[in-house]
C-alpha positions in Angstrom: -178.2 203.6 48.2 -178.5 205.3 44.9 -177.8 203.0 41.2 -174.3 204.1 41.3 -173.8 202.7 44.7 -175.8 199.8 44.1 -173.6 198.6 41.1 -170.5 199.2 43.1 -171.7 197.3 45.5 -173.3 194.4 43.2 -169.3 194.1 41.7 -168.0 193.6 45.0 -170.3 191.3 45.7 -169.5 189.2 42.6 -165.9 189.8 43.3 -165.9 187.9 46.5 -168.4 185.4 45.4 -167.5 184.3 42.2 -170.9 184.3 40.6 -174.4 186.1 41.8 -178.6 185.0 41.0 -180.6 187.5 39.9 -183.7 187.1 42.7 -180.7 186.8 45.3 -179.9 190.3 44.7 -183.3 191.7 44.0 -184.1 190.4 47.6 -180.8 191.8 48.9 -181.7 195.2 47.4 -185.3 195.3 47.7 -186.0 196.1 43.9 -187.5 193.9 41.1 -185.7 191.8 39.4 -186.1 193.5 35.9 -183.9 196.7 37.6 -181.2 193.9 39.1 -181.2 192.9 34.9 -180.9 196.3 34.2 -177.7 196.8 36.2 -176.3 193.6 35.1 -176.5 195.0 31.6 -175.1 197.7 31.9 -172.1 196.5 33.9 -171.3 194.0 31.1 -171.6 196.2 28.6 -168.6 197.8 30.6 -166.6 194.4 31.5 -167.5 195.0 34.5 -169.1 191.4 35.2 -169.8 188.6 33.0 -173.9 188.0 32.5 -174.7 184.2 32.5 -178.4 182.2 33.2 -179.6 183.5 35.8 -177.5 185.9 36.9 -173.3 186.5 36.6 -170.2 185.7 37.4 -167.0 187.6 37.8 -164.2 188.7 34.8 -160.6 188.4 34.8 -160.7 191.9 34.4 -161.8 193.0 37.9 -161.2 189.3 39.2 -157.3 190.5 39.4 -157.5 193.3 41.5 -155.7 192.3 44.5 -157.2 192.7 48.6 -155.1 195.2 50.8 -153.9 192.5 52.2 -152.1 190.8 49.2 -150.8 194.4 47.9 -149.1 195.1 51.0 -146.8 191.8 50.3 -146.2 193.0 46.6 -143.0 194.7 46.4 -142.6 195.8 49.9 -139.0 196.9 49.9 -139.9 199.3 46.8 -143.5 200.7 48.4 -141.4 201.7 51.5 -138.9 203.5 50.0 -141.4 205.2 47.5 -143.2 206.4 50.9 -140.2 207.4 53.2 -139.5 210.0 49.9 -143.2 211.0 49.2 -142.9 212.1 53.3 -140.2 214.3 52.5 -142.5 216.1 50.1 -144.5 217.6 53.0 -143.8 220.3 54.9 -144.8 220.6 58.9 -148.5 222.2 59.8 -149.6 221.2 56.0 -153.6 219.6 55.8 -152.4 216.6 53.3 -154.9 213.7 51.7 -154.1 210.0 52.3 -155.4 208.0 49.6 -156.4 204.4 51.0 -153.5 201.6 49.4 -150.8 199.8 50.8 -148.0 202.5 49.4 -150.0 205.3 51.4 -150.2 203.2 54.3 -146.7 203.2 53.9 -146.4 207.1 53.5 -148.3 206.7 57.5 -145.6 205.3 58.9 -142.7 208.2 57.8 -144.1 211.1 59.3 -142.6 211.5 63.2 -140.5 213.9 62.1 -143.6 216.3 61.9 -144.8 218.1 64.8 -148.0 218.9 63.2 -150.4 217.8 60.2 -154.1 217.6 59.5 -154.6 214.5 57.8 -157.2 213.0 56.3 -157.9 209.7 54.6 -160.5 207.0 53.7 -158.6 204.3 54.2 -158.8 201.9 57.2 -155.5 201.0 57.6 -153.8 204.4 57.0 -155.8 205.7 59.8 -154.4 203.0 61.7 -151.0 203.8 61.1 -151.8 207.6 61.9 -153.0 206.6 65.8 -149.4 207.0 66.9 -149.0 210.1 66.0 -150.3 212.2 69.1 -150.0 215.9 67.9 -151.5 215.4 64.3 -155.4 216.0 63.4 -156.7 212.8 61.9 -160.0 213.4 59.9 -161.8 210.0 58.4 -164.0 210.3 55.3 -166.9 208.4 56.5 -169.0 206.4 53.7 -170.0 203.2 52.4 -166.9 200.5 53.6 -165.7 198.4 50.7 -164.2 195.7 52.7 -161.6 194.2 50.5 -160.0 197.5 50.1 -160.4 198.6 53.7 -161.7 202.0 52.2 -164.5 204.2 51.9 -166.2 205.8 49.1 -169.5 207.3 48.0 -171.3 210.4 48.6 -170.6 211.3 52.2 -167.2 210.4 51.6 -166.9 213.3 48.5 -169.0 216.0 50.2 -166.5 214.7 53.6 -163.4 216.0 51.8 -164.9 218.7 49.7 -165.5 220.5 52.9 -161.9 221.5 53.3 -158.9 223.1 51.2 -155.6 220.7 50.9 -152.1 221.2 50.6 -151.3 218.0 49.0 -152.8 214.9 48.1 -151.1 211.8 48.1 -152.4 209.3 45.4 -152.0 205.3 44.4 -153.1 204.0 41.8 -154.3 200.7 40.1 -152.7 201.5 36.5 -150.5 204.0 34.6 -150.4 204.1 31.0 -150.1 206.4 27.7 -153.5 206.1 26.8 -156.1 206.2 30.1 -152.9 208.1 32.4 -153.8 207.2 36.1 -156.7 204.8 36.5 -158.5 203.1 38.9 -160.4 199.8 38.8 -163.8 201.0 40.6 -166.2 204.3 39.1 -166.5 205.3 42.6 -163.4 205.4 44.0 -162.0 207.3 40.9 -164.8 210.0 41.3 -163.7 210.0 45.0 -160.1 210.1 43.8 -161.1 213.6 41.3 -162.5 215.0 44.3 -159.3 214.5 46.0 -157.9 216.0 43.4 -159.7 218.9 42.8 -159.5 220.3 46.5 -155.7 220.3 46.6 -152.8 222.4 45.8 -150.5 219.9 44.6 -151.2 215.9 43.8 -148.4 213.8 44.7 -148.8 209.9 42.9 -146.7 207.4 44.4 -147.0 203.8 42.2 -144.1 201.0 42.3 -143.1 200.5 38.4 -145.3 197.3 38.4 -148.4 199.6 37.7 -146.6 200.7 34.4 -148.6 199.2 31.4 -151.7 198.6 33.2 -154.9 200.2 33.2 -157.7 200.1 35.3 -161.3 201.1 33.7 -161.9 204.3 35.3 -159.5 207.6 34.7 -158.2 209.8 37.9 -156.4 212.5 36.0 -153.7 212.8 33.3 -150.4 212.4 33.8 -149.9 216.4 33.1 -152.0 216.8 36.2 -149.9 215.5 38.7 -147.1 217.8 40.3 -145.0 214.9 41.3 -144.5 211.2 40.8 -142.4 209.1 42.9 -141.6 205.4 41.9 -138.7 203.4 41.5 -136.0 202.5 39.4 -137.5 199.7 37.1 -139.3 202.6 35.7 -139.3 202.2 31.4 -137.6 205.0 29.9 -140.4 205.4 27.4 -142.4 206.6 30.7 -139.4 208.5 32.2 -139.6 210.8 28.8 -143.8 211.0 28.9 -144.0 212.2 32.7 -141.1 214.6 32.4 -142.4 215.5 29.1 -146.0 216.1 31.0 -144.2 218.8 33.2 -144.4 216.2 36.1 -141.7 216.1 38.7 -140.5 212.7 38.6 -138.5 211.1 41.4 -137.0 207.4 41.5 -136.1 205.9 44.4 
């Protein structure tokens, strides 16, 4: 596990714990204590954590991101009919991206229409809702397992995908706004997310209006990257005129 990982990992940890000890992780890692200091420093100094005696506690900041379970019970009616329309935007015999998310999970569960698609994904639970679908090539990422996302991420995971070409890659995200665009909570599931990204044709996002106004800490692309963005009608008109305005195709459902 390299520092990047590592620090990933240590905000997880805090995440589900509440509050971390300094020689708890230094055990947990096998390093001294001065480097655990070191990487508790640094992810303050990004408001990533919050460093108290001895070690440090969570921030509302990441503290709000939600499970995969909780996000699936968020505006479900919306999320499905965001995903039936996002699987109208591929074509049969395509190789197509599945971000991990609950909307994408979603996106699974309208493709029986196809006769064939490579897909491939990092998220548990999309692959889950791909297993029914006999004719279709189902590729799985492989990397380090966050659990509370049900996803994967790090290395393996980015030279996984960055072995193939894509069609289309169908993206969530954590926050949309004017200022960071498309954002994600975590540094290495946004790198993960660029790679993505960069290895297909066209990026499809598909976000419920709730993500308007929100950022996450970590940018996936600009707005002006995307080729289309499906959401639904509670959309603000201030971001109707920025994404058609970005040369995005923008569909509300």
């Amino acid at each position: 596990m390299n520092t990047k990982e590592r620090r990933h990992d240590i905000i997880q940890t805090v995440m589900e714990m509440g509050k971390v000890n300094v020689h708890h992780l230094a055990s947990q890692y096998n390093i001294s204590t001065v480097t655990i200091r070191t990487d508790l420093r640094y992810l303050d100094s990004h408001n990533l954590l919050i460093r108290c005696r001895g070690g440090a506690m969570a921030c509302s900041e990441i503290a709000r991101e939600h499970s995969i379970a909780d996000k699936s019970i968020i505006r479900p009616a919306a999320k499905k009919r965001i995903a039936q329309r996002a699987a109208a935007e591929i074509n049969d015999g395509e190789a197509i991206i599945l971000d991990s998310g609950s909307t994408t999970a979603e996106v699974a569960n309208y493709l029986s229409t196809f006769r064939r698609l490579v897909v491939m994904t990092n998220g548990i639970n999309v692959a889950c809702n791909l297993l029914k679908y006999k004719n279709f090539e189902v590729l799985m990422t492989g990397g380090i397992l966050r659990q509370k996302s049900m996803s994967f991420y790090g290395k393996q995971a980015e030279d996984s995908i960055e072995r193939y070409h894509f069609d289309k890659v169908i993206l969530g995200a954590d926050g949309v706004d004017f200022h960071s665009n498309i954002t994600t909570h975590f540094e290495l599931d946004a790198t993960l997310n660029k790679t993505m990204c960069k290895v297909a044709k066209e990026i499809i996002v598909v976000s419920d209006s709730s993500k308007f106004n929100q950022s996450g800490i970590h940018k996936i692309c600009s707005l002006k990257d995307v080729t289309t963005f499906i959401t639904d009608a509670d959309i603000q008109d201030s971001y109707v005129l920025a994404l058609e305005q970005s040369g995005v195709k923008l569909i509300i459902v």
